[in-house]
C-alpha positions as CSV (number, residue, x, y, z in Angstrom):
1,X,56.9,14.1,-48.3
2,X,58.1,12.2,-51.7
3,X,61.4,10.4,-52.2
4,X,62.1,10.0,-55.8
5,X,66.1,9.4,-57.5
6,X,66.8,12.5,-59.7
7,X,67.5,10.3,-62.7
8,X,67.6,7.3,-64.1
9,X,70.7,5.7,-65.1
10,X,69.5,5.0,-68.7
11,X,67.2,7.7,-69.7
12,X,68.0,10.1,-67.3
13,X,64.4,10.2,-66.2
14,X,63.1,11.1,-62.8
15,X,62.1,8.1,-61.0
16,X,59.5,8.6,-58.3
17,X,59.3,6.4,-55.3
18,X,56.2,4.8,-53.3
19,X,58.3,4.1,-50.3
20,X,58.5,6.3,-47.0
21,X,61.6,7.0,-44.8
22,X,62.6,9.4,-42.5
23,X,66.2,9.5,-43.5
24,X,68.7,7.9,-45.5
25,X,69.9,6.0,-42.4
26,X,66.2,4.5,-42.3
27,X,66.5,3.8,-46.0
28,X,69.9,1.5,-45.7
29,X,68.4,-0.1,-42.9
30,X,64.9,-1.1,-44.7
31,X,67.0,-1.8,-48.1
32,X,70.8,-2.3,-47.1
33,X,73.5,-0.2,-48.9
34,X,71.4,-0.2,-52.5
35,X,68.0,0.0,-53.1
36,X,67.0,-2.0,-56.2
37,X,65.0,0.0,-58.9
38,X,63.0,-0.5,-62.1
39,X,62.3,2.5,-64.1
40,X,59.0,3.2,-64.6
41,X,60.1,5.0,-68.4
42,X,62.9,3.0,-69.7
43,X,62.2,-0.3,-67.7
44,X,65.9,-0.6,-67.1
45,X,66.9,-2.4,-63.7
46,X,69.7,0.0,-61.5
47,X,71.0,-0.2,-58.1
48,X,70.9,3.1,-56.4
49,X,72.9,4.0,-53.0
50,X,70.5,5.7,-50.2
51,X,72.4,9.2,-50.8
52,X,70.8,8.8,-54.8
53,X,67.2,9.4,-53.1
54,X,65.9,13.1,-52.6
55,X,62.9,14.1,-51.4
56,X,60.3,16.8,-52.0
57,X,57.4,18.5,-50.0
58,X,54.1,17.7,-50.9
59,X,52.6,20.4,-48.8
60,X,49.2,21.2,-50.1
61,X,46.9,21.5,-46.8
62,X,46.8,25.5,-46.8
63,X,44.4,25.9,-49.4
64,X,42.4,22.4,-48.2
65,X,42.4,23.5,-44.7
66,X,40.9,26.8,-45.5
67,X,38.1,25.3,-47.8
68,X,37.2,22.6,-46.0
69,X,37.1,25.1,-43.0
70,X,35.4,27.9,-45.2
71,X,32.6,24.7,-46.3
72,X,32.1,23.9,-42.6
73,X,32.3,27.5,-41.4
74,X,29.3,28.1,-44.0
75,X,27.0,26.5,-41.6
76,X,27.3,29.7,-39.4
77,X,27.0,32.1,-42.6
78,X,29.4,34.5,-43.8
79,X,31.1,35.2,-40.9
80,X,31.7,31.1,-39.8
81,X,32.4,30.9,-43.5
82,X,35.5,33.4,-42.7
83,X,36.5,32.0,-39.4
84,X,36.7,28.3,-40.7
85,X,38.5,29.5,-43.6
86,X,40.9,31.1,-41.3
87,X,41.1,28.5,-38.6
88,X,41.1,25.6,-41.0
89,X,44.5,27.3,-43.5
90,X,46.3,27.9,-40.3
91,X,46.0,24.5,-39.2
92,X,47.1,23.7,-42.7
93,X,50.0,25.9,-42.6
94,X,51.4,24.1,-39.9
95,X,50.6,20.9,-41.3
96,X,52.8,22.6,-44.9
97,X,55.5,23.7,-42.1
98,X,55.9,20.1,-40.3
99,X,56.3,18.5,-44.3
100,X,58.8,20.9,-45.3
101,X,60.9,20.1,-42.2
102,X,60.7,16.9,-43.0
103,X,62.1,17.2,-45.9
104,X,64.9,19.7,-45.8
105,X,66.2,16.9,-42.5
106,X,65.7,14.0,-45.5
107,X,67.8,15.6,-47.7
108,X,70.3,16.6,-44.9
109,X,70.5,13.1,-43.5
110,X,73.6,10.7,-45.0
């Protein structure tokens, strides 16, 4: 998961953030009622409230899942080849599954 503010005060960039939360509750209580923000495109200083932060999935762990189950599957052949691929995107799935959950509560949360 990826917090980022839609945009930035001045340019009206996206701003993308490097910090984690759960929620916006955990947000106010890590950074109070504003978060203090440079802008990585204008440079421009803002104060943003916790309800200014969104976040997005970053579920990619389908497709690495199923290769890196595929490459380890290979050691049996074609057919561990296929089962790993299998075993290894369903594992990934759920990982996708658990992120995007994660983030629909985020963006839910006040």
């Amino acid at each position: 998961m990826k917090l980022f503010i839609k945009q930035c005060n001045s340019c009206q960039n996206r701003i993308n953030l490097s910090i984690e939360a759960k929620s916006r509750q955990t947000l106010r209580y890590m950074y109070g009622e504003t978060i203090t923000i440079k802008c990585p495109t204008c440079g421009n200083i803002h104060n943003y409230y916790p309800y200014q932060v969104y976040a997005e999935s970053t579920a990619k762990a389908v497709v690495g899942g199923g290769l890196t189950g595929g490459l380890v599957g290979l050691l049996g052949g074609p057919i561990g080849f296929l089962i790993g691929a299998g075993i290894g995107g369903a594992i990934g799935n759920e990982n996708d599954k658990i992120d995007r959950k994660n983030v629909e509560k985020f963006n839910s949360s006040w």
